[in-house]
C-alpha positions in Angstrom: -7.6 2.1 51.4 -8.4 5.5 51.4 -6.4 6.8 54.0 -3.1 4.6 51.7 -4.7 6.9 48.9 -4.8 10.1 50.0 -1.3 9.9 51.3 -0.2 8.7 48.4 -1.6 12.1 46.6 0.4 14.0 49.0 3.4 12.5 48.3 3.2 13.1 44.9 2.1 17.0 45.1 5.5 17.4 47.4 6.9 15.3 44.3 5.1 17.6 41.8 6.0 20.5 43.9 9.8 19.8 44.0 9.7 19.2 40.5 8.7 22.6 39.4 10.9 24.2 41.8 13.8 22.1 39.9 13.1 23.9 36.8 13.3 27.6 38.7 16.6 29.1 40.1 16.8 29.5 43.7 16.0 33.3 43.2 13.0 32.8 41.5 12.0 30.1 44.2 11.9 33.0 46.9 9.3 34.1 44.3 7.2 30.9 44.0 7.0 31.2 48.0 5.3 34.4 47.6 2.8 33.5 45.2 2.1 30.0 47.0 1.6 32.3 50.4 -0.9 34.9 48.6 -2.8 32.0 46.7 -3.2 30.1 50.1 -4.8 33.5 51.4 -7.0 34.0 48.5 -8.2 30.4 48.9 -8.9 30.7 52.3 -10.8 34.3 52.2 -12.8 32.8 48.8 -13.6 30.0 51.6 -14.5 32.0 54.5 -16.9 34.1 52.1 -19.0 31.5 50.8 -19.4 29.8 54.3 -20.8 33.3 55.6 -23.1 33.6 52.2 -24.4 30.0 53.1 -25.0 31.1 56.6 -26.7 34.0 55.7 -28.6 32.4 53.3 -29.8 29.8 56.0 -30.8 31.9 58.2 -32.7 33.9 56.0 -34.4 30.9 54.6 -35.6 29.8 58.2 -36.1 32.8 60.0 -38.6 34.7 58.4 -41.2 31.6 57.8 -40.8 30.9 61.5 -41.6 33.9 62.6 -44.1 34.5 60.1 -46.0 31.2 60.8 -46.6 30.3 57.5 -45.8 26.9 58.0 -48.5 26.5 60.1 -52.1 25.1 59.6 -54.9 26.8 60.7 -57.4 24.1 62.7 -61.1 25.4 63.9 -61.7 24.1 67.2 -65.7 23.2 67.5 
């Protein structure tokens, strides 16, 4: 059901996609191209920068305190 879903959505962004392009000569179509590259890219950078600031942010979280030992309990031995 899902699977039938999603493809459904992409079929109807190509649709969507097509559509707009309709409305545009075929110069300014060599235009949208551009624009649809350089959007992809800034997606994909705007990605790869959070998934480094989340694994910065992990390891800062759990290396220090490991190191440290502050998670651990301090026991007398008698």
């Amino acid at each position: 059901m899902k699977r039938d879903f999603a493809e459904r959505l992409c079929t109807a962004g190509e649709y969507q996609k097509k559509a707009v392009r309709a409305l545009f000569s075929d110069k300014m179509n060599g235009h949208l191209d551009v624009i649809e590259r350089e959007v992809k890219a800034m997606f994909v950078e705007m990605l790869s920068d959070v998934m480094s600031e989340c694994q910065t942010e992990r390891k800062r979280e759990s290396g220090p305190k490991a190191a440290k030992g502050e998670n651990a309990r301090k026991i007398d031995i008698l």
